[in-house]
N, C-alpha and C positions, 0 to 999 in steps of 0.2 A: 730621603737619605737614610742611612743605615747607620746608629748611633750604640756607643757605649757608656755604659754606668757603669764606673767602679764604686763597689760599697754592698755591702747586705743587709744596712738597717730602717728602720720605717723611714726616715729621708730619703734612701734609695727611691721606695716603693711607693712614695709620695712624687719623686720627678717623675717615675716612670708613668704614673698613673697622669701625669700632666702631657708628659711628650708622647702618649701613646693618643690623643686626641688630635696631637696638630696633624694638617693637610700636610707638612713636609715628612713625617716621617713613612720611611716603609717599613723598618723591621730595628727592634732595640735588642741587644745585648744585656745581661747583667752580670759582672764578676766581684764576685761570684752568685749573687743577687741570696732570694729565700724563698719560702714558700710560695710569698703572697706574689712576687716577683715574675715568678714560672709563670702566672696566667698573661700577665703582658709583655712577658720577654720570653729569651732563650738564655737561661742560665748557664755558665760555662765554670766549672770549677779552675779556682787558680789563685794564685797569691797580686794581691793587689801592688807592693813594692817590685815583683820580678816583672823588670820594664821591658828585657827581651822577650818574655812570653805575650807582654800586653804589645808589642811592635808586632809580633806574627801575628795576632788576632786581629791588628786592625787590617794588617795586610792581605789575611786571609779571606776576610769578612768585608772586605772593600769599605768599611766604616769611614765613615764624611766626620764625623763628631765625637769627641770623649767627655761623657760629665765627668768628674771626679768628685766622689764625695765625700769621702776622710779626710782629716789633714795629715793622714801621716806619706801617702805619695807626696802630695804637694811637698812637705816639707824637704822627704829625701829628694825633689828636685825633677818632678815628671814632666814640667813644661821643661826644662830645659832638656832633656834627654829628648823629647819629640823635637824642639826646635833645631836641634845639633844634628838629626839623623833625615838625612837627603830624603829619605822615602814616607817620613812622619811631619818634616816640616810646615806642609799646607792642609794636615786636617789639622781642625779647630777644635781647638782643646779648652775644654772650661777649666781653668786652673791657675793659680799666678805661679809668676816664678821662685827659685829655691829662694833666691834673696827677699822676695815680699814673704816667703812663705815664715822666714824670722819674724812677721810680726806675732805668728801665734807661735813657733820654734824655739822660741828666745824671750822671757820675761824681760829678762833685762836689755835685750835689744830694743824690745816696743816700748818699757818706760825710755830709753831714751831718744827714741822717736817721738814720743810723747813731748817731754823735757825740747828738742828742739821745735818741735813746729810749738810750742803752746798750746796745748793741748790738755786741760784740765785732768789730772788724775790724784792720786791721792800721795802723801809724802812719804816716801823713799829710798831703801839702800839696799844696793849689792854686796852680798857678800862670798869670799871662796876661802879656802882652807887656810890660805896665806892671810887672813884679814879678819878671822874667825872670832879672835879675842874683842874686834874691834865694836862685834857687832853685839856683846854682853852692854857697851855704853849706849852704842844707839836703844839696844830696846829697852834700858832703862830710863830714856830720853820719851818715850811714847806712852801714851795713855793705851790701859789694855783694852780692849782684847787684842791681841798681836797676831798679824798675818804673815804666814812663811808660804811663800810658794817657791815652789824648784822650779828653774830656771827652766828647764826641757821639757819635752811630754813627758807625759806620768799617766797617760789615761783615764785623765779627769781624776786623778786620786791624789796629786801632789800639792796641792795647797790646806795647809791647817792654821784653824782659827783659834786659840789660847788664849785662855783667860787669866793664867796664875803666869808670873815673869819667870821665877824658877825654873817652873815644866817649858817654857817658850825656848830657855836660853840650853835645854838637857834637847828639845826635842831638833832645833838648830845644826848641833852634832851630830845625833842622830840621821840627820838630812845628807851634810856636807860629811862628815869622816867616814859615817858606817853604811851611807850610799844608801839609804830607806828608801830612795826611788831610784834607785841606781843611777846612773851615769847622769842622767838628768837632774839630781840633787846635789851634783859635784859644786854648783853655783846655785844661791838661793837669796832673792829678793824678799828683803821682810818690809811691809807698806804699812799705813796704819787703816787701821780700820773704820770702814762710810758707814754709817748710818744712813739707811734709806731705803727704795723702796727700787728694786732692780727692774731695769727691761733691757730688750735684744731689742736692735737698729741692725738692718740688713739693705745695703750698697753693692749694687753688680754694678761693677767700672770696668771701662775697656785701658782703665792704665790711664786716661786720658779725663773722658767723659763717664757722667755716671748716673744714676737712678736710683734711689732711694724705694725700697718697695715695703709693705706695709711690716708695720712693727708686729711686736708679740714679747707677752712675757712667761716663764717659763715657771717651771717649780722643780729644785733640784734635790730638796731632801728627802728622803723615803719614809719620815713621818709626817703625821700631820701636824698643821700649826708652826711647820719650816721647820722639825725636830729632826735629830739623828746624822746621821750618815749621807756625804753630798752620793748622790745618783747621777747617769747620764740623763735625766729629769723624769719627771714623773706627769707630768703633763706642760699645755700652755695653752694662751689666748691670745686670738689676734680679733681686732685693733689693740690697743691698750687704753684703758677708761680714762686714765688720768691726763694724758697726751693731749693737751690741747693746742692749739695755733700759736700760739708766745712761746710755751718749751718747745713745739715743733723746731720752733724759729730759734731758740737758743741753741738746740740740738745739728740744727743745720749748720750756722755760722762759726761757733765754739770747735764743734766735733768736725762733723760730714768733712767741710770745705778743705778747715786746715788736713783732715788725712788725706785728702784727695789729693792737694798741693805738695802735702812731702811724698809722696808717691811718686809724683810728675818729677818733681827735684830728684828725689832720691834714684831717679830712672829706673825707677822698679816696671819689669813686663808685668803687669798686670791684667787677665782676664779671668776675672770671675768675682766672686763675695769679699767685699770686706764686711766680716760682722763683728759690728762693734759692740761689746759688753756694757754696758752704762746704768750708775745707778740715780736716781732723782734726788740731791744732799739740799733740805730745804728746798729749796726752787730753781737750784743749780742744776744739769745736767754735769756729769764726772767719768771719764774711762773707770772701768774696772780691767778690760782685757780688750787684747784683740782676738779673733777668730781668720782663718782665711779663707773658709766656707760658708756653708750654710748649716745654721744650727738642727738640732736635733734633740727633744720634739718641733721647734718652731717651723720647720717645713712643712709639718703635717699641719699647720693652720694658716699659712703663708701661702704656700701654692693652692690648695683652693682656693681663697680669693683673689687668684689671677686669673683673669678672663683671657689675656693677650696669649695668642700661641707661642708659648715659651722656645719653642726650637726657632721659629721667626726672630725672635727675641735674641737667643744667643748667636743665630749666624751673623746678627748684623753687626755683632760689636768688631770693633776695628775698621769698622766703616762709617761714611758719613749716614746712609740709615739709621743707627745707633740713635742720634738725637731725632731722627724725627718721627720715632716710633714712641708714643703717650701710653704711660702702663691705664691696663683698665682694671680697675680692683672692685670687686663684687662690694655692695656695703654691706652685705650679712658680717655677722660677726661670727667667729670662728673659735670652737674649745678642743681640743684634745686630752682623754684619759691614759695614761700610761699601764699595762697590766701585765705584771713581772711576776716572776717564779719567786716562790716564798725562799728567804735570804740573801736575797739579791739587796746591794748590791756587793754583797760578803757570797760564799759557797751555796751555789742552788742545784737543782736536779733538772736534768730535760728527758725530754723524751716523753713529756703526758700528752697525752691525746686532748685535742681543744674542738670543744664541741658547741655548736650556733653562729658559727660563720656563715652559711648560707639566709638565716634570718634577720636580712637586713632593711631594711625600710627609708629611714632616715637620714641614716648613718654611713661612713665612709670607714670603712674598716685598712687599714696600714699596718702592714706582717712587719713586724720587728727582727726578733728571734723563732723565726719559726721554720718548721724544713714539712715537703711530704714522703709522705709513707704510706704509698701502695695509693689511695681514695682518701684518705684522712692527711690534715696539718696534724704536726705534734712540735712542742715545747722545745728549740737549742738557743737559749738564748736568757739572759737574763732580764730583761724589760723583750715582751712576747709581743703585744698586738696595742697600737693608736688606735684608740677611737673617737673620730671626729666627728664634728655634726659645726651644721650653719643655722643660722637665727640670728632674728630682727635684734638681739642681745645676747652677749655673752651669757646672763643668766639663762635664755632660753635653748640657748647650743648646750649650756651644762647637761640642762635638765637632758635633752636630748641623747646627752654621750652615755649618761648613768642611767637612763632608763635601757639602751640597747647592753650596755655590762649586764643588766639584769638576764640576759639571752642566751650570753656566753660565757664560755667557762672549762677551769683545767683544776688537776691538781693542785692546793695549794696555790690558789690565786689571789695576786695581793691587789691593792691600786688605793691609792688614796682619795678619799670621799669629799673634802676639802678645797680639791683646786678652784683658784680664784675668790679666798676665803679673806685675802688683805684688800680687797679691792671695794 
């Protein structure tokens, strides 16, 4: 079958690099894909929201399958646009609908999704312009450091953590009146703040039934020792070390289930990721967020250790197949390095030339930011190239990722030396 990916970052180039092995595919698309992309797709320039252009492509290109891999289709609502449209209805779209798509859409829709099924997360309050004054009581009601996240996308940039209540109750305003993340910080949920030690839980359900595929945890600040500035991450590891069969199993009953169940209730169409945010509070598993995808970096150590042909995989959901196909998950452990343009993820430069891509060995290279030019990749992107590797241990995939960094190389190339340094 003839398959499209929306998206252009190493996620993208990480399913591509999956569904370009299975025995069902004949030929993949990427829109708009990247560098690394071009060798196993056919890149097509386009904007990933304009759904009448992505309607003529599939129609033109006779496409059987759409991954989606942003939230921001999903959110503006691309399962239902295909489902509504007579000629888009029966290909299979990897994506849940506009309404699941509020659970990553809407902070304050998913805390109360949360708040109804029982769903462990952290204590909680909305607030908007009309209720503003209200929220000076609540966060002198919480022990600091205080979390404001805006309510809407923000591009990973809308949640800030404060430590002084003053600066919490000036930066607030700043969110909701003077619009700091624009229209998305019109409504802003301030939570209190977990202590603990974060991973990514990743669930492909068909709305119905579902599967659990292997965990990873990520690192999303752009210094070392979790300092600075949040990133769209800076690397991850899959499995996760600390994850053993009791928190598997708290993690399952507490979280997995109950989301499953308010999904089915909620009659949310559901095909594709729920990725659930989660951090370890004592020995509790807790939400931090939801996702309605697949995370990023975490693909890029997730789908390699999936053995199962993933396009198999996703035709069968909404069928009785769906359950009787067993994930097969490699036991190598899995690390990915992140390697960003110096001031990322603030103002950077593209366009350098990236050199030791073909010297690879070990290693599983995933184009982030990258385009070509002429015979050579060059730098458009602010986090540039995943570099993975598998080993009998996460310390041995590290060693594995940072000895090939040693090969490659661009302009002012940054990457953090540390990943997997709390484990």
């Amino acid at each position: 079958m003839n398959i499209l990916v929306l998206g252009s970052g190493g996620r993208e180039h990480a399913v591509i690099s999956s569904f370009s092995k299975s025995k069902k595919c004949s030929k993949i698309y990427a829109l708009p894909g990247n560098g690394g992309t071009s060798i196993l797709a056919e890149n097509i320039k386009g904007d990933i929201n304009d759904f009448d252009f992505i309607k003529n492509l599939v129609i033109e290109k006779n496409i059987s399958m759409v991954f989606v891999g942003p939230e921001d289709p999903i959110v503006n609502g691309i399962y239902d646009y295909f489902k509504s449209s007579p000629n888009l209805k029966n290909i299979k779209i990897i994506a849940p609908s506009k309404l699941a798509g509020s659970l990553e859409g809407s902070k304050d829709f998913a805390k109360d999704f949360m708040e109804k099924y029982n769903i462990p997360t952290a204590r909680h309050k909305t607030f908007t312009a009309d209720n503003i004054n209200e929220a000076d009581t609540f966060l002198e009601s919480m022990t600091p450091p205080y979390v404001l996240k805006a309510d809407g996308l923000a591009a990973g940039k809308g949640v800030l953590i404060i430590s002084d209540l003053i600066e919490a109750k000036k930066e607030l305003r700043r969110m909701i009146l003077d619009e700091k993340f624009g229209t998305a910080s019109l409504k802003v949920v301030i939570e209190e703040f977990l202590e603990g030690i974060e991973l990514s839980c990743f669930v492909l359900t068909d709305g119905k039934n579902h599967k659990t595929l292997p965990f990873a945890k990520d690192y999303k600040k752009i210094g070392e020792g979790d300092k600075g500035l949040n990133t769209g991450g800076m690397g991850a590891i899959s499995p996760v070390p600390f994850l053993d069969d009791k928190f598997l199993s708290k993690i399952e009953n507490k979280i997995i289930k109950p989301t499953i169940k308010g999904i089915i209730n909620e009659k949310m169409d559901y095909f594709g990721f729920v990725f659930i945010g989660l951090i370890k509070v004592k020995d509790e598993p807790m939400v931090i967020e939801y996702n309605v995808r697949m995370g990023d970096p975490e693909t890029e150590v997730v789908f390699p250790r999936i053995n199962n042909d993933v396009i198999e995989l996703f035709d069968s959901m909404g069928t009785s197949n769906f359950n009787l196909i067993n994930l097969d998950i490699k036991p190598d452990h899995a690390a990915t390095i992140i390697l960003v343009s110096e001031g990322y993820p603030n103002e950077y430069e593209k366009e350098k030339p990236i050199k030791g891509l073909s010297d690879t060995k070990d290693t599983i290279i995933f184009h982030a930011g990258t385009k070509r030019r002429g015979k050579e990749y060059i730098t458009n992107g602010g986090r540039v190239l995943a570099v993975t590797s598998l080993a009998k241990n996460y310390l041995e995939a590290l060693k594995k990722s940072y000895n090939q960094i040693k090969k490659l190389g661009f302009a002012d190339m940054y990457y953090r030396k540390d990943i997997g340094f709390d484990l």
